[in-house]
N, C-alpha and C positions, 0 to 999 in steps of 0.2 A: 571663509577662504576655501576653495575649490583643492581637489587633493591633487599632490605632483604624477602622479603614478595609479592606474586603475588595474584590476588585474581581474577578468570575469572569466567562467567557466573551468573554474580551475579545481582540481581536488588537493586540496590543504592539507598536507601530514604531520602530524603532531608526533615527531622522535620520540617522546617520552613515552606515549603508550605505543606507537607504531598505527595508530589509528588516523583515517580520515576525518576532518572535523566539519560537523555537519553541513558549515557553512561555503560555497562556490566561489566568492568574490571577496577581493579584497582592496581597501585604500589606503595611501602613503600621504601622511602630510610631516612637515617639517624633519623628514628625518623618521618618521615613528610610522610606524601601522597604526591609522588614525580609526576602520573601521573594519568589520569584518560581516558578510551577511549573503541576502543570495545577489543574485545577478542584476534586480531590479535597481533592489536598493540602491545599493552600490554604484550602479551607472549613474543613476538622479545625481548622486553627490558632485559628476563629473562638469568640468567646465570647461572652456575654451583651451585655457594654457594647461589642461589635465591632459597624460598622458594616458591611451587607453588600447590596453590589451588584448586582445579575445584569447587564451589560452587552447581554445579546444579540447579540454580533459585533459590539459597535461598538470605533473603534481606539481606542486609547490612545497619547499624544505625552508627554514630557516637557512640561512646565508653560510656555507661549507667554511668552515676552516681549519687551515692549517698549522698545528700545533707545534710546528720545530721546522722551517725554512731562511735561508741566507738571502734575501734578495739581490743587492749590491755585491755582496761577494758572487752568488752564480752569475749573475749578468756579467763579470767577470770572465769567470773562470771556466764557462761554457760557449767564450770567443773563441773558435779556431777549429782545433780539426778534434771530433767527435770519435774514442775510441770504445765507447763503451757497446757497442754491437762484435767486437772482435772478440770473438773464443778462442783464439789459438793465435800461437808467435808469430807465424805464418802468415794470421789476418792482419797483425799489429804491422810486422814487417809493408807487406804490402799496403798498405796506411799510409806509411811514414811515408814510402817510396813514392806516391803517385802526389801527396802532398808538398813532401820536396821540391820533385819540378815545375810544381807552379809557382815558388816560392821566388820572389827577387833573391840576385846574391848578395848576401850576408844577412839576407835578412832571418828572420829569430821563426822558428816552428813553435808553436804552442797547440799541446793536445791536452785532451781531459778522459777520465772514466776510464782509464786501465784499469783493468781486471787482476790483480795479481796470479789469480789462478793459470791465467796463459803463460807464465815461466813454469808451470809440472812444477819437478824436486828442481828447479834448475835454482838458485838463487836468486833475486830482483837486483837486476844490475844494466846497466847502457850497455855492457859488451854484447849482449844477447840480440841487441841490436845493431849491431855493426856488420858490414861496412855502411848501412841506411844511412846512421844518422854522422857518416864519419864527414867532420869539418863544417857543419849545422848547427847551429848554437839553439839547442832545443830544448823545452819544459815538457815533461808529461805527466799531469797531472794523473795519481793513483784515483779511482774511483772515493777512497773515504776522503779523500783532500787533507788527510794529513799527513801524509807520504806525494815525495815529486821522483821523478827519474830525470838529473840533469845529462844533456849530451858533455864528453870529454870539450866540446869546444864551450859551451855554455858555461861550464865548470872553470874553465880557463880566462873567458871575457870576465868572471864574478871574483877572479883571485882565490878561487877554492882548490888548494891541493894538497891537503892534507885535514887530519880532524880539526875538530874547535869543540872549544867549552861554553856552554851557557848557562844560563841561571834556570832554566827547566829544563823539564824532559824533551830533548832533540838531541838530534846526533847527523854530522857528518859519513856518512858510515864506509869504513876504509876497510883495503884487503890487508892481510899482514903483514905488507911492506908498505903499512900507511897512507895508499894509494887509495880516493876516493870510487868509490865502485859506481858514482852516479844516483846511488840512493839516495835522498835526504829525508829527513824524518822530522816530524809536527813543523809549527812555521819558521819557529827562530832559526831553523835551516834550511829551511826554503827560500826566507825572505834573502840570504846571501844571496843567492841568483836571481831570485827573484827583481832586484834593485839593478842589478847590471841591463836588464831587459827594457826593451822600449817601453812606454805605460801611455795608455790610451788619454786622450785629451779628456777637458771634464764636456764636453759636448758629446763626445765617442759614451763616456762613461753614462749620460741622463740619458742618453736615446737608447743605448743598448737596456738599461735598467726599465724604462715606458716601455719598450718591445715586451720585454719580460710579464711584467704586471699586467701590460693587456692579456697577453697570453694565457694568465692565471687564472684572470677573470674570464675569457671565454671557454675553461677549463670546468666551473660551475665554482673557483673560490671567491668568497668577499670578503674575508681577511686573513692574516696569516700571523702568528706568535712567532716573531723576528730576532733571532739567537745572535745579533751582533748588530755595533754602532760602527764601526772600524769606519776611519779615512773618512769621507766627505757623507758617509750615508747617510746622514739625519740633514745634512742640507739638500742634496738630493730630496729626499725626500719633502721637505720642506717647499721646496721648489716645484714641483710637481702638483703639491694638495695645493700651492697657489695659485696657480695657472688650472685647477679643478681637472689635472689629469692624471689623480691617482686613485685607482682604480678598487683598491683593497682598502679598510679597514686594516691597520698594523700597530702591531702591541711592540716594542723595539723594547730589547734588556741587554743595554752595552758590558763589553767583555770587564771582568776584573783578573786580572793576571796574578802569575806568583810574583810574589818581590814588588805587590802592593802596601806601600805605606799610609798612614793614616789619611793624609793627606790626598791621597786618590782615591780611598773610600769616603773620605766625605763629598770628593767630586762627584766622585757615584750617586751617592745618597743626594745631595743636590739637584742631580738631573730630573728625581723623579717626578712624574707628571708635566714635563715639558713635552710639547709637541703642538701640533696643529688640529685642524676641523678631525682630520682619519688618521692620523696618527699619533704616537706619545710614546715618551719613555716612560715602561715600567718594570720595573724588575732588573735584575744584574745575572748575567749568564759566568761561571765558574766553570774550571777544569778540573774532575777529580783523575781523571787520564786518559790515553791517546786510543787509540784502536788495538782492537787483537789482530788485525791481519798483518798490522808492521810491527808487531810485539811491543808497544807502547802502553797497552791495556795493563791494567792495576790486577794481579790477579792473588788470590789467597794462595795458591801454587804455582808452580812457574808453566809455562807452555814447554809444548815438546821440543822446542832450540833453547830453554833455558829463558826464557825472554820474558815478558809482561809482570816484573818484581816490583814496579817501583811507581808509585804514582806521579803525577804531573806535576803538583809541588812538592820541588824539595824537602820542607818540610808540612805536613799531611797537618800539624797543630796550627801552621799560621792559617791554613783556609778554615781551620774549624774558626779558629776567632775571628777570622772576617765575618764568615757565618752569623756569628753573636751578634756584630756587630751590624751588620745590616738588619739582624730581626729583630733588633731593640730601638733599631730607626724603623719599623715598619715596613720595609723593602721587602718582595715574594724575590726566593730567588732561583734560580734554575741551573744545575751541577749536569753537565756531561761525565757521566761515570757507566762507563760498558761495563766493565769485570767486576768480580764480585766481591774483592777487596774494596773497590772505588765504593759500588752501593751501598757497600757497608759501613765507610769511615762517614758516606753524603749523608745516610742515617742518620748513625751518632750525632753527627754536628748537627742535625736540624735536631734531634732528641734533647741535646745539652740547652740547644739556646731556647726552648721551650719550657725546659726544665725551670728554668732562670728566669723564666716571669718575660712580662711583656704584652706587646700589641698581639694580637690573630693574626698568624701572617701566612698566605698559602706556598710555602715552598714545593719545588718540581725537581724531579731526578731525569732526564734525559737520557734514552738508549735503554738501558736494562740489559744487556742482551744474555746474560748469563747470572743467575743467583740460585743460593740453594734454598731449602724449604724453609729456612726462619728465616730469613726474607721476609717471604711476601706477606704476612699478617704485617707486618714494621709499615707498609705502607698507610694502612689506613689506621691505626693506631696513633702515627703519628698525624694524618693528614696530609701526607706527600701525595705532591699527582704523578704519578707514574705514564711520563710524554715516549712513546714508541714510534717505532715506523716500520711494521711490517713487512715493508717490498724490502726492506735491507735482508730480511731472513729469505725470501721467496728469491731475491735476483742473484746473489752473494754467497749464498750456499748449498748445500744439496742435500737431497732425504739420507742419502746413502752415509754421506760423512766426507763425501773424498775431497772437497773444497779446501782452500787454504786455513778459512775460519774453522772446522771445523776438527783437520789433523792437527793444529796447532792446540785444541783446548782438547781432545782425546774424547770417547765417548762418552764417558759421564757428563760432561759438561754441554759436549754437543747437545746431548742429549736434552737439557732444560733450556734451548736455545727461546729466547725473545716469548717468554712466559706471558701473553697477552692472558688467553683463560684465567691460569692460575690468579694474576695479580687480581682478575676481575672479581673473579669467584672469591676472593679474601678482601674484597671489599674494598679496592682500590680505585681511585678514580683514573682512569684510563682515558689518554687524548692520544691521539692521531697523528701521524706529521707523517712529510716524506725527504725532512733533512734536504731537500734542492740547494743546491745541485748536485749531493751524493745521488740522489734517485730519482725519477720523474717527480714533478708537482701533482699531475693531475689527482682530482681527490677520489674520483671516482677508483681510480687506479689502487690507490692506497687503500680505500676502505673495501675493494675487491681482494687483497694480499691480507687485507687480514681475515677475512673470508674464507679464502682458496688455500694460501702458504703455497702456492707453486709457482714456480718461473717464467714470470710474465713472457718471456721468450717464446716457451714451448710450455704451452697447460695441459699436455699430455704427459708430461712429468708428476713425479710421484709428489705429494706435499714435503715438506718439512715441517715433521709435528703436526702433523694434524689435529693432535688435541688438544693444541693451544688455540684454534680458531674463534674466531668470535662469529656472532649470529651475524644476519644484516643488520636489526634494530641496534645492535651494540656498537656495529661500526661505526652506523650513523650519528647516533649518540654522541658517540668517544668525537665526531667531528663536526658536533652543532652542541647540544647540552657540555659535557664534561669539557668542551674547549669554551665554553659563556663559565663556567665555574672555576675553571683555571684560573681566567682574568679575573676575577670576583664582579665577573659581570650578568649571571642567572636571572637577574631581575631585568636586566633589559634586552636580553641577547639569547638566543640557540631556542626561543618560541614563535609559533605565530599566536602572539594573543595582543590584543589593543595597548597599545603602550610599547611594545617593544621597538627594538630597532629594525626597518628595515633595510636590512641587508638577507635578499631573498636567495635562492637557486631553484632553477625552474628547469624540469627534466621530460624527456617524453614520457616517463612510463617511469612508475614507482621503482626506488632502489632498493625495497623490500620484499620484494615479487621479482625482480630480475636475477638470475642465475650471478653466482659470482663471475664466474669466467665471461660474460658478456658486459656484466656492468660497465667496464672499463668504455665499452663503447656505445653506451647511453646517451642520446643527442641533449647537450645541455643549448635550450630553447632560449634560456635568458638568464642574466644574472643582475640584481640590483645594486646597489649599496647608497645607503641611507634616501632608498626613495629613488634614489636615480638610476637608470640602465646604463650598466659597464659593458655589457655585452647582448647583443640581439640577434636570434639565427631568423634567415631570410623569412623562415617559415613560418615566422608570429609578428 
């Protein structure tokens, strides 16, 4: 059988050593890299229905991925007006304003990627927005996505005008005459508004999510560790790998909530290894708590407004025993836990259920963005993979301190912001993400922030931490090797060696030799996935 895919004149880089591997040429059959050798070779094998590439010297990686992205949610939540380029009230205002007018009347505004830092000391409220958004039934989504700014009319179409109680951490959040300020905090208080709001058809919903993915894929990703099942996304997806236009390779691990009963953990635990040809459910994503920018974050102390005390379950023991409980079913799980309370209790619970016998199970901590020094040995002691996303410290905060995130947790803490170095240097396996739609996808992007630590905006700005950076080799790594070990997939995935998967990324010019601050704009030549091209630039 003649191979799908040929690929000659190519320099071959092998992440793990950062070395060229002697070999030029390479072929794809069924899914795998069936051959590897020089140019000769390799073309004889080729046949009629063979796809065949000349690369010209450009390198070849193992296939990028991304360790912590939303698809279905950003394709989302990244419909409408784009505020994450506005640094000042000023930009946001005039945003709102020019968007307005083209708006039907009564029809609904929806923004994404506010910056909190554009309210200064002012407090996060709709008033600061006014008259813009006066009589506009508006959403704007905060950049972490778990804070929204509803307008006074939106708040009004949703029946919101005063606090509500829920069974997690959210909050209404009201002036002191119990007047909603516009805020809302994590989803159970978003989703009040959020329900009064138009919702896109499920046809609006699969084209905008195909837009996405293509996107991804000509980004240089071929797959991505998918931190939610929510609402239709596994049919979606489903729907897509059958019709052969889904582009990535995707690892899906559906949400488990507080005020989960047995009964929905064993749903959980049920699902696992369902999916299709590129995709599957594995693993279950958990909340140990919300962000420091909207004081939701778990912290061992409180922040400078008194805020981030309390984690995201009410009670911090039922997720430990969910915990148990998925890793005595064999299930890897994965806890968003920023503060350093949060890493510490995600800890413990993977320690306990460890402790207690059982399968090998590779659990993951998501975010990190603050811990103190016993910490980071806890990572690989236990065997947590420690999943980051650098551009959050590089776009989100500043060397100096004066950021939200950072006067909110004081300097100490600033100070250990998003410990990529440290956790590596303690022996941690370190994976890559860029959290999309919190922060761009591009990987090239990401593994540049972890590089650089400066604001991808302006690279003339000073790092944040600078000595937390990682080399190029470690970047790349953290987003070919340590994301194939995440999955417990090292044996077929993040190599070029015979047998693996191909799922390729193919660049002009090595990501190891390229300056960080250029990386980002690296022409990605081609991107495979199992053998087949998801993405082709004119010029191959």
């Amino acid at each position: 059988m003649h191979p799908s895919l040929v690929l000659l004149s190519a320099r071959l880089l092998d992440p793990v050593t950062g070395r060229l591997l002697p070999q030029t040429a390479l072929a794809a059959s069924g899914g795998r890299i069936a051959a590897l050798g020089d140019d000769r070779e390799i073309r004889a094998l080729a046949g009629a229905p063979t796809t065949v590439i000349d690369l010209k010297g450009a390198v070849v990686t193992p296939g990028l991925t991304d360790g912590h992205l939303h698809p279905v949610t950003g394709a989302e939540l990244t419909h409408g007006l784009d505020l994450s380029g506005c640094t000042d009230l000023e930009a946001v205002r005039e945003a709102l304003a020019g968007e307005v007018r083209r708006l039907a009347p009564g029809a609904w505004l929806h923004a994404w990627g506010l910056d909190p830092n554009v309210f200064g000391d002012r407090p996060v409220g709709s008033a600061a927005l006014s008259p813009v958004l006066d009589g506009v039934p508006a959403t704007l989504l905060l950049f972490d996505a778990h804070s929204m700014l509803a307008s006074p009319r939106a708040l009004e179409l949703a029946g919101v005008d005063g606090p509500r109680t829920f069974d997690q951490a959210a909050e209404v959040v009201c002036d002191a005459d119990g007047r909603p300020t516009g805020l809302l905090l994590e989803d159970a208080a978003c989703e009040l508004v959020e329900r009064a709001a138009p919702r896109p058809t499920r046809a609006e919903s699969r084209d905008r999510l195909a837009a996405a993915l293509r996107s991804m894929a000509a980004a240089g990703l071929t797959g991505g560790h998918v931190m939610d099942a929510n609402g239709d996304s596994a049919a979606l997806y489903a729907e897509l790998d059958a019709a052969g236009e889904l582009p990535l390779r995707l690892r899906v691990a559906p949400w488990c909530r507080p005020g989960a009963d047995a009964d929905a953990v064993r749903e959980l635990i049920g699902l696992q290894g369902t999916g299709g040809a590129l995709w599957r459910t594995a693993g279950v994503k958990l909340f140990m708590d919300g962000t420091i920018d909207n004081g939701t974050a778990w912290l061992e102390k409180p922040d400078c407004h008194g805020e981030s005390t309390h984690a995201f379950w009410p009670d911090p023991q039922a997720y430990t025993r969910v915990i148990g409980e998925l890793h005595r079913a064999g299930v890897p799980t994965a806890t968003h836990a920023i503060g350093d309370a949060a890493v510490r209790h995600a800890l413990d619970a993977v320690a306990g259920a460890t402790a207690a016998g059982g399968p090998s199970v590779r659990h993951r901590i998501e975010h990190i963005e603050t811990v103190p020094d016993d910490t980071l040995p806890r990572f690989a002691e236990l065997g947590v993979i420690a999943s980051m996303q650098p551009t959050h410290c590089c776009d989100f905060t500043r060397a100096d301190h004066t950021d939200n995130w950072s006067r909110r947790l004081g300097e100490e803490r600033a100070s250990r912001a998003w410990r990529c170095r440290d956790l590596w240097d303690a022996g941690a396996r370190v994976v890559l993400g860029s959290d999309w739609p919190i922060a761009p996808f591009p990987p090239l992007g990401v593994m540049a922030g972890a590089r650089h630590r400066r604001p991808s905006r302006d690279l003339t700005q000073p790092p944040h931490g600078p000595e937390q950076a990682l080399t190029a080799l470690e970047a790349l790594r953290a987003m070919t090797v340590n994301a194939a070990w995440a999955a417990g997939e090292e044996q077929e995935a993040g190599r070029l060696a015979v047998g693996c998967r191909a799922d390729l990324t193919v660049l002009a010019d090595s990501p190891l030799t390229t300056a960080a601050t250029d990386l980002p704009e690296l022409p990605v030549l081609l991107t495979a996935v199992d053998g087949r091209p998801t993405h082709r630039d004119a010029s191959v």
